[in-house]
C-alpha positions in Angstrom: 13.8 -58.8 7.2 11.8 -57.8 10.1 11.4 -54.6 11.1 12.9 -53.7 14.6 10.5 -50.8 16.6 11.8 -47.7 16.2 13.6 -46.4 19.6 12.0 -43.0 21.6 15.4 -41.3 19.6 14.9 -42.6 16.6 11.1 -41.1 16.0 12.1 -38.3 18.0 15.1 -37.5 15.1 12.3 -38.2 12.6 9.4 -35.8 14.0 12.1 -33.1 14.2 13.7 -33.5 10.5 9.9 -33.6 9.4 9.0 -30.5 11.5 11.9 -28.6 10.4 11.1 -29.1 6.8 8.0 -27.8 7.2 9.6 -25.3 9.5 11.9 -23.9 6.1 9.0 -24.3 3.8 7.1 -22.3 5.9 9.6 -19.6 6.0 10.3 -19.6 2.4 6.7 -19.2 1.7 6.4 -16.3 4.0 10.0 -14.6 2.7 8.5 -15.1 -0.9 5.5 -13.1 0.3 7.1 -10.8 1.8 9.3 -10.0 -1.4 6.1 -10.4 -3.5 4.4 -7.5 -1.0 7.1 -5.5 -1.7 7.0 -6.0 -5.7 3.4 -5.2 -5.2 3.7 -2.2 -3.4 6.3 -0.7 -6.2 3.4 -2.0 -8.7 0.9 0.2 -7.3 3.4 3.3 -7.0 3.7 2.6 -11.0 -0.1 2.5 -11.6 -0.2 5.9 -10.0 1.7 7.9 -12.0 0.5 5.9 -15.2 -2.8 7.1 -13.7 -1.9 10.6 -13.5 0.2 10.2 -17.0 -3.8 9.6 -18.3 -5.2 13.0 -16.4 -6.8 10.5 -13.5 -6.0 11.8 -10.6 -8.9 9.4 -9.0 -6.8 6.6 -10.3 -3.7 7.4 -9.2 -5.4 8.4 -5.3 -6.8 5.2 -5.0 -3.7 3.4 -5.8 -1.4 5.4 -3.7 -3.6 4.5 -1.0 -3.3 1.0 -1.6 0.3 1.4 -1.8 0.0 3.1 1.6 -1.7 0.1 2.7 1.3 -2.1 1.7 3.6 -0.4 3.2 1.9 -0.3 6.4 1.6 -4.0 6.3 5.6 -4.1 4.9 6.3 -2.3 8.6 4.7 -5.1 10.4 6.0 -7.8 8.3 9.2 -7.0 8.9 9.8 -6.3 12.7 13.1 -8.4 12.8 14.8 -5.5 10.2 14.6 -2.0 12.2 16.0 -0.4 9.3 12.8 -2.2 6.9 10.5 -1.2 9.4 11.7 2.9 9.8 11.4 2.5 5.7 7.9 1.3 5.4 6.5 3.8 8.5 8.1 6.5 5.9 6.8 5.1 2.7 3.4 5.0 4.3 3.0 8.5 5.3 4.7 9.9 2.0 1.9 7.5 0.0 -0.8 9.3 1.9 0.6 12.3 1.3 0.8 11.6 -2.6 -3.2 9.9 -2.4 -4.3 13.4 -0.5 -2.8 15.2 -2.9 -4.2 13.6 -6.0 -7.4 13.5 -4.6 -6.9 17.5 -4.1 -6.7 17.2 -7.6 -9.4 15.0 -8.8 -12.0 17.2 -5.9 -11.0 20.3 -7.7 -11.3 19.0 -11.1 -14.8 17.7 -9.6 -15.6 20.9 -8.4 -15.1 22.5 -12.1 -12.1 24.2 -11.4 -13.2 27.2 -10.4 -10.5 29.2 -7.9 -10.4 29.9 -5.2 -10.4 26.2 -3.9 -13.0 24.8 -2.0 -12.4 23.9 1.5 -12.0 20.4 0.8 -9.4 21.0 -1.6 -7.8 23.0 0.1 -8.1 20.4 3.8 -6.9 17.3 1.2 -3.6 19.7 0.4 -3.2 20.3 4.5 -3.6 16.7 5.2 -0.9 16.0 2.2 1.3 18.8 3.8 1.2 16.9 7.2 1.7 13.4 6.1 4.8 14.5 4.1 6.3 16.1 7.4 5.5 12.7 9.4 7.6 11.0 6.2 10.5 13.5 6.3 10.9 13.1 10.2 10.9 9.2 9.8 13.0 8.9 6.7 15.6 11.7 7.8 17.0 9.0 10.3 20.0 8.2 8.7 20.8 5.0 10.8 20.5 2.9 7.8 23.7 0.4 6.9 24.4 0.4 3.4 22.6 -1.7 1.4 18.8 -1.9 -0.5 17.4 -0.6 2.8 19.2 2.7 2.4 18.9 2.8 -1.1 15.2 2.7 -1.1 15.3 5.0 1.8 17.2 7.0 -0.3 14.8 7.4 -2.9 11.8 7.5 -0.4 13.9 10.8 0.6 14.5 12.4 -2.2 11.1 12.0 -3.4 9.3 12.9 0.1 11.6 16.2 -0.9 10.1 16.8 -4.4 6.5 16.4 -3.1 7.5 19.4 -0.5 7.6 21.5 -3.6 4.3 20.3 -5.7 2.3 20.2 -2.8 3.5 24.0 -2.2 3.1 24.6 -5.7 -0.6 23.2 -5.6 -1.6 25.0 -2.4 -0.5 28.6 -4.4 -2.3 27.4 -7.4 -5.4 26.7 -5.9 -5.4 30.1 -3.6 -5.8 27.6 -0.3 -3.4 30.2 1.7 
């Protein structure tokens, strides 16, 4: 049997079946990413608190600012999904706000514990106080459609509202007013 050449249509089909393979592959690698950035970013939330579960507030500041980190990257990843993106430019700020607080924390334990606070407590608890405000203003846009988005925003929320009260309660406790 002889082999006829293939026709301009013919390789044509075949360069565009073959590049839209590639094309899905591509897509499911980056989705699977994306989902594995996200898992990741929950991860280092976790370590956090087990951090400050063990009295290391060092610990749990370094991986709430990696979790800041991920979320930032989470916003940009996700620029197709408005909803995603006002999630993870809320979840950024409330991290930072959560790793200024803890390393309020670790500065004053540090420091020896002596009160009044020392200034830098004290500016670590006014730059937590700040970035929590930035998170409340982004995640209190209640555009989301139901689903995971608005669920997580949910949480983000409700959270970003119980850090309004320990970062008030830490700024009394460490005489910065």
């Amino acid at each position: 049997m002889t082999q006829r050449p293939a026709t301009g249509s013919a390789t044509l089909l075949s360069i565009l079946c073959l590049s839209g393979g590639i094309a899905l592959a591509l897509v499911n690698m980056v989705a699977a990413q994306v989902i594995g950035n996200e898992a990741e970013m929950d991860r280092l939330q976790g370590k956090a608190e087990e951090a400050m579960a063990n009295e290391d507030p060092e610990g749990a500041a370094m991986n709430m600012g990696r979790a800041a980190l991920m979320a930032k990257f989470l916003a940009k990843a996700h620029q197709e999904d408005i909803s995603a993106v006002r999630l993870f430019q809320g979840a950024e700020p409330l991290f930072r706000s959560q790793e200024h607080s803890y390393r309020a924390m670790a500065l004053f334990r540090r420091a020896g514990g002596q009160l009044p606070a020392s200034s830098g407590v004290c500016g670590s608890l006014s730059l937590a106080q700040q970035s929590l405000q930035q998170a409340l203003a982004t995640l209190n846009d209640d555009n989301n459609t139901p689903g995971p988005v608005a669920t997580k925003a949910t949480q983000l929320r409700e959270a970003a509202t119980d850090w309004v009260t320990v970062i008030d309660s830490l700024i009394g406790d460490y005489q910065c007013r």
